[in-house]
N, C-alpha and C positions, 0 to 999 in steps of 0.2 A: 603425514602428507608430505609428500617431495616439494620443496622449492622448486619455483624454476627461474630462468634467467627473463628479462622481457624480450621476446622477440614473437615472431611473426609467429601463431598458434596453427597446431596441425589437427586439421577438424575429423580427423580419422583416426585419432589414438583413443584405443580405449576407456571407456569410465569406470575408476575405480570402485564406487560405491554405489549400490543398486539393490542391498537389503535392507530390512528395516534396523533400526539403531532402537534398541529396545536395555537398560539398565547397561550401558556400558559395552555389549555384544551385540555382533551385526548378524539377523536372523533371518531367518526365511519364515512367510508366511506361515502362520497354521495351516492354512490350508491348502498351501504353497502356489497361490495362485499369484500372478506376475499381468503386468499390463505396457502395451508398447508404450514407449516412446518417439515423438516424430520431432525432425529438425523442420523449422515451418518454412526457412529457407529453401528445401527441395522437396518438402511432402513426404519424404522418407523415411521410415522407423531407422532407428541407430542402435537403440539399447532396449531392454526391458527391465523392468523395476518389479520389486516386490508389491503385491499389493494388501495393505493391511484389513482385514474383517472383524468383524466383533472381536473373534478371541485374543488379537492382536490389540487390541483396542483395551481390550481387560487388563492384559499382563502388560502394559506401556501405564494404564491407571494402575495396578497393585505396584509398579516400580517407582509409581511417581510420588505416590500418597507412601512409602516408605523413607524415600529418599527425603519428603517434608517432614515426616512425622519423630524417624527415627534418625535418619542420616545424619551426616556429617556438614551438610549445607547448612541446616537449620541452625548449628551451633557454631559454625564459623563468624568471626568477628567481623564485621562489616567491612574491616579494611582487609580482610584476607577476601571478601567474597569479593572487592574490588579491584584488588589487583587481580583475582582471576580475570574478571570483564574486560580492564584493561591487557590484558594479556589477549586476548579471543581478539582483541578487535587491533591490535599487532600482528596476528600469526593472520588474520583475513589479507593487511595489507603484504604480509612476507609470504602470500599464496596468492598473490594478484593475479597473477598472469593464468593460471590454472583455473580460477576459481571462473575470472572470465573468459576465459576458451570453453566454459561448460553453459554459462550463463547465456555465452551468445549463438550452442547450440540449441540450446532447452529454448530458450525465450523469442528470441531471431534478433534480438536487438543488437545494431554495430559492434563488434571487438572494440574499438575505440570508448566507446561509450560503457559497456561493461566495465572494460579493466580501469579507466580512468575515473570513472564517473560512478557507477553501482556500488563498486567492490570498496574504496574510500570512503561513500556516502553509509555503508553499512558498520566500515569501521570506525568512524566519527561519533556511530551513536554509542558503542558498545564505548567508546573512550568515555564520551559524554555522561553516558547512564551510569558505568562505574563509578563517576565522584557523589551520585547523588545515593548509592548504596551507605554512606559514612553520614546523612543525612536528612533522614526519615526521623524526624520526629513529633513528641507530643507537647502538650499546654498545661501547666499548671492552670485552676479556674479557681476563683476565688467565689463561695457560696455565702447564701445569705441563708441557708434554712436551720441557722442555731445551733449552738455548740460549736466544737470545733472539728474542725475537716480538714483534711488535706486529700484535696480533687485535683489529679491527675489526666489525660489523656495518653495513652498508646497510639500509634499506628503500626498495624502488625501485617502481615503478609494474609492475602485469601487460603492459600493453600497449593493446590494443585490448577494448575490454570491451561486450557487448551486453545493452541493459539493456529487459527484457519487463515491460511494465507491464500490471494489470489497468483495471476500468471502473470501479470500485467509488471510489475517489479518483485519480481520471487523473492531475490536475497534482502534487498530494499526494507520492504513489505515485513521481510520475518525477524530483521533485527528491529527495525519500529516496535515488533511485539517481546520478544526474546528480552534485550535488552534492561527495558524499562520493570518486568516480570520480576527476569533473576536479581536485579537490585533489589528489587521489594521483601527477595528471599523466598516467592514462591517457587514450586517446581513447573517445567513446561512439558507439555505434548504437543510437538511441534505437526501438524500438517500442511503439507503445502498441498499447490495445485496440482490433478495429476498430471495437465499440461507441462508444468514446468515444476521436477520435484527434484533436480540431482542437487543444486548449491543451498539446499536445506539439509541434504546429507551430508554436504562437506562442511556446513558449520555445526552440525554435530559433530563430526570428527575431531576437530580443532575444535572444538570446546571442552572436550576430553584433555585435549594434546594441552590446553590451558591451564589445566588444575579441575575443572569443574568436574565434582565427582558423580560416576554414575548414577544415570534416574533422574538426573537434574535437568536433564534436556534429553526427552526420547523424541527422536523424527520418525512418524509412519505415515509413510504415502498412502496416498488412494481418494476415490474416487468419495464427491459430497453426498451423495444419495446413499452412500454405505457407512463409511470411514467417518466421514464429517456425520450425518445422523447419527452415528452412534456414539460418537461424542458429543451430541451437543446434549443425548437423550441421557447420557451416563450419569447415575446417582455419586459417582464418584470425584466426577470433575465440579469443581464450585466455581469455574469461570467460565466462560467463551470469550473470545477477541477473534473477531472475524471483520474483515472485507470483504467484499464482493457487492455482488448486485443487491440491490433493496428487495426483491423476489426473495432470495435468498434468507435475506436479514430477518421477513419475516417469518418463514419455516423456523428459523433456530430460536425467533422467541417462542414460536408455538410448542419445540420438542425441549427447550431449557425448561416449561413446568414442571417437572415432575421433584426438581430438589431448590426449586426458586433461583436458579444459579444465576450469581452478577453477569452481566452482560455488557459489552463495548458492541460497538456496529458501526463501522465505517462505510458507509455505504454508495447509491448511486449519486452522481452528479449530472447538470448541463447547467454548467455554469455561464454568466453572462460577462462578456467585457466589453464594456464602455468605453470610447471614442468621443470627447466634446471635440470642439471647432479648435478652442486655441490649445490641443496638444502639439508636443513635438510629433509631426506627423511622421518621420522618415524610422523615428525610434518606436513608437506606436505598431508601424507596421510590423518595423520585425520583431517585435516582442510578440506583438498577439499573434503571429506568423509560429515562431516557438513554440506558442502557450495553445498550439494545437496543433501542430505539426511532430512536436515531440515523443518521440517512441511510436510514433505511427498512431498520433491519436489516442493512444492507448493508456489515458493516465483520467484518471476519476476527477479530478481538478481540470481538465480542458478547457480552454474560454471556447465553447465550440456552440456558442449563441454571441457573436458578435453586434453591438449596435450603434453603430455609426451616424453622426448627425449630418443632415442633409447635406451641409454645407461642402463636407470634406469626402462623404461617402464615395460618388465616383474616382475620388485618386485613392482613397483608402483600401478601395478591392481592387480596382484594377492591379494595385501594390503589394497586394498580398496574393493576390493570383500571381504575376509574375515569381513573386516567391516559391509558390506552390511548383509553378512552373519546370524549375530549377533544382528543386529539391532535387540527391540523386538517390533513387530506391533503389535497395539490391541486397543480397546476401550480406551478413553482418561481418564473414573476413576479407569479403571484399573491403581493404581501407578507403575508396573513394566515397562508401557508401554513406549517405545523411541519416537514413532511419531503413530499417529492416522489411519482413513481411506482417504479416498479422500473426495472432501466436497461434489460432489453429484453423483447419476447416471448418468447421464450425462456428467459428468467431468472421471467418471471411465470408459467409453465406448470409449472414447476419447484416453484416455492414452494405455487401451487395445488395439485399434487400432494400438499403434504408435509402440507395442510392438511384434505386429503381422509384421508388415511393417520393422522391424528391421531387423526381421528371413527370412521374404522374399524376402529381399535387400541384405543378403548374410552378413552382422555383426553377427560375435560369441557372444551368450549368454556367459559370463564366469557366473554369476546368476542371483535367478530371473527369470523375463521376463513374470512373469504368475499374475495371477489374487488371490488374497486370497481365497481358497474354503470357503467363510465363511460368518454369516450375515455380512452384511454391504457392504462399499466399501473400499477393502482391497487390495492391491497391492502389490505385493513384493520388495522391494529395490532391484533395477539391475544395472548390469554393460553389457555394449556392451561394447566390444573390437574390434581391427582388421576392422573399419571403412573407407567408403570411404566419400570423402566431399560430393559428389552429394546425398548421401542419405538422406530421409526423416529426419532423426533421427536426421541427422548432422544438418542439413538444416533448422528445423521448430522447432517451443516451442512447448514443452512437457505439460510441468506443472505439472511432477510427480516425484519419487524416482528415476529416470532414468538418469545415465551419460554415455556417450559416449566417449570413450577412442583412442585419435587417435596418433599414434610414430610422430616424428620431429627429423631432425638429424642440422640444423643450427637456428640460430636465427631471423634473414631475412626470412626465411621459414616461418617458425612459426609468426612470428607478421602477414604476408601476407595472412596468412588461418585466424587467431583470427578476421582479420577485414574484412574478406572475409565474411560479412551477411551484411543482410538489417537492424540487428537492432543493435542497441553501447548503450546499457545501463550500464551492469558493467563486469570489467573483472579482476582477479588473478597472482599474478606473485609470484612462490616461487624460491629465488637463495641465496644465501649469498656473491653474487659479487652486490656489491653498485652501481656501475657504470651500471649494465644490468639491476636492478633495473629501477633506472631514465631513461634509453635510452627508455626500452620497455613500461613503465610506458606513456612516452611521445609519443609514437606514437601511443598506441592505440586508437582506434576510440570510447569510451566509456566515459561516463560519471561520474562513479567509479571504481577507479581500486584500489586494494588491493593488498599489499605486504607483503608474508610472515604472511596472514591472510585470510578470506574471508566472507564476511557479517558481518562489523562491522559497527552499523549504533550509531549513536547520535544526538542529538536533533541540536545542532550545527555544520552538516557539511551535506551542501547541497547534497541533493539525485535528478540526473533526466538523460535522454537519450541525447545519439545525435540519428540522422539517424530517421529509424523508429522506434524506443523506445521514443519518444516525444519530447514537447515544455516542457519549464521552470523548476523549481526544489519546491523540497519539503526542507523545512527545512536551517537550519540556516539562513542566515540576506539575503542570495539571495532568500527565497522565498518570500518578502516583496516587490519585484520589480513585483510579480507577482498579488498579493493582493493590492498594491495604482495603482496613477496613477497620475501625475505629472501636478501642476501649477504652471507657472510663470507668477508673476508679479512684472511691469514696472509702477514705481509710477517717475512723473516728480516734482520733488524738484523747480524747478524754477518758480512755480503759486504760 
């Protein structure tokens, strides 16, 4: 892959990579069938992509389960398979500029944002995950059942692991799974969304250009009803690692019976952020203003159930409207732009919906609420106020610029509505009382909860749901519980 210098990206130069990455060779379909591509920015197709079917599916598993079983990975010393990762998440940052001029065609999110913000965040974990490759280990146990024993544990790699990426952070999203995998020593089959599938091809490329030898990472785009079913249904893959929607999550536990295969599920969220009386209110605003406004709404961690206590509520939305206000939406290489469009039509008919259903459930627009007259798919950052719990809006994930503002006048209250959902992925608490901090901190039913902040993630501090927001976690040393899988042996000292 070319270098390139930083400068201002040209949204009209061709994409390099647009076949499948199958054991080291970039292929076309079996059955050579390909599927557009749209920039969400102008609604227009740019490129088309291979799209991978069954028989693509096979030969990505016979590459994968080789490259585990026989290759050259499996017997690499951990500090060699580490410096590869470290390498991959080097040559991600020495392709910045590239990698996000692709990211903020595919995805619609700001140039700024990609190349500053994506493309570093992916190569942080791949630095991160690499030390923990030299680090995997087991326990000596000390038994009581007589005689003498010397009882061991392993932690070994699953195997062959298939990792389903959503559109909403493509590159983000697929070194979250990639990363943490190949340190464990498994091999991957990488899928991304078909919305957004080119910078999963260009970290298979530069994962090559790293060292990491064929089969250890195959990328095959395509579509979750084909590509993704037949992965999840395959006797040959022993993992899944997916995000996406809870819909979703449960299809793939239904088609992972057939070989019992480990399962991760990151799934939906609506998450709640709390607002007491004596927070900093001016920080408050623009944090929870962020923590759903960011990427256009479009991050499974949203505080996009706001609950505000009586006292402070009318300045806290009026506050956060004016933010909304302000934001500026627009094409991702426009540089003035704050947050992009939505990543497709389909995804903006959806939101529309929820925006119509708001108005018609009797929630005051305070802004917003409308569609962007404009190419692409463009939404306006809104604020609902004056909500009831039983509404749509409260009720169901969004997935767009959209929060919902509801009053609270006690604490007990409020914790009681925040875990009033089906899903506990992450949830907000702003107060400068330390004590309500930890109390509400520890009873939410959420998997991250933020204080006095909101969407702070790191490569070292596990991310994942309770409830229906999923199984297991992404990142730091607890997603490695999700990636091995444990041997013990019982050697008898007395022969």
């Amino acid at each position: 892959m070319t270098t390139t210098a930083n400068h201002t990206p040209d949204p009209t130069k061709a994409i390099d990579r647009t076949r499948l990455l199958i054991h080291g060779e970039w292929v076309d379909a079996a059955d050579g069938a390909e599927f557009d591509v749209y920039n969400p920015s102008t609604g227009q197709v740019f490129t088309r992509v291979s799209e991978a079917g069954p028989e693509d599916v096979n030969r990505a598993v016979e590459s994968s389960r080789k490259a585990f079983e026989e290759g050259p990975w499996r017997n690499m010393t951990p500090l060699d398979r580490s410096a590869a990762l470290w390498r991959l998440g080097d040559l991600l940052l020495e392709n910045a500029d590239e990698i996000g001029r692709v990211e903020t065609l595919d995805q619609g999110q700001p140039f700024s944002i990609a190349r500053h913000g994506s493309v570093p965040s992916a190569a942080r974990m791949f630095h991160y995950m690499s030390g923990w490759a030299t680090k995997i280990e087991g326990n000596t146990i000390p038994i009581s059942a007589g005689g003498d024993f010397h009882v061991y544990t392993r932690r070994e790699p699953i195997g062959v692991v298939g990792c389903i990426v959503p559109w909403n952070f493509p590159l983000v999203i697929a070194a979250w799974k990639v990363a943490p995998a190949l340190a464990a020593g498994n091999t991957v089959i990488l899928k991304p969304a078909e919305q957004t599938p080119l910078t999963a091809l260009m970290l298979g490329e530069l994962a090559l250009e790293a060292g990491i030898p064929p089969g250890v990472l195959n990328v095959i785009p395509g579509f979750g009803g084909r590509t993704g079913q037949t992965m999840t249904e395959h006797m040959g893959i022993d993992k899944i690692s997916f995000t996406g929607s809870t819909t979703t999550g449960r299809r793939i536990v239904d088609a992972s019976k057939g070989n019992l295969k480990r399962l991760s599920l990151e799934l939906g969220g609506k998450s709640a952020n709390i607002i007491f009386p004596d927070a900093d209110i001016e920080a408050a605003i623009g944090g929870s203003a962020n923590g759903i406004f960011f990427n256009a709404g479009q991050a499974c961690a949203a505080g996009s159930r706001l609950y505000v206590h009586e006292n402070v509520y009318d300045e806290v939305v009026a506050g956060i409207a004016e933010v909304a206000k302000n934001i500026k939406v627009g094409d991702g290489f426009d540089p003035t732009s704050e947050i992009g469009p939505l990543a497709s039509a389909q995804h903006l008919d959806r939101v529309t919906g929820y925006l119509q259903s708001g108005v018609s459930e009797g929630a005051r627009t305070v802004t917003g609420g409308t569609q962007i007259d404009t190419q692409g798919y463009y939404v306006a950052p809104t604020v609902f106020a004056d909500a009831r719990e039983d509404q749509k809006i409260v009720q169901e994930e969004i997935f767009g610029p959209v929060v919902v503002a509801l009053k609270f006048t006690d604490t007990e209250e409020v914790v009681r509505a925040a875990n009033r959902s089906a899903y506990g992925l992450a949830g907000g608490i702003w107060t400068k009382n330390i004590s309500t901090a930890h109390k509400v901190a520890a009873q939410f039913q959420a998997g991250s909860v933020w204080v006095n902040c909101y969407q702070v993630f790191d490569p070292a501090m596990p991310f994942g749901g309770y409830k229906e927001s999923g199984w297991g976690r992404e990142m730091g040393h607890e997603v490695f519980n999700d990636y091995t899988q444990v041997k013990t042996v019982c050697v008898n000292l007395d022969t």
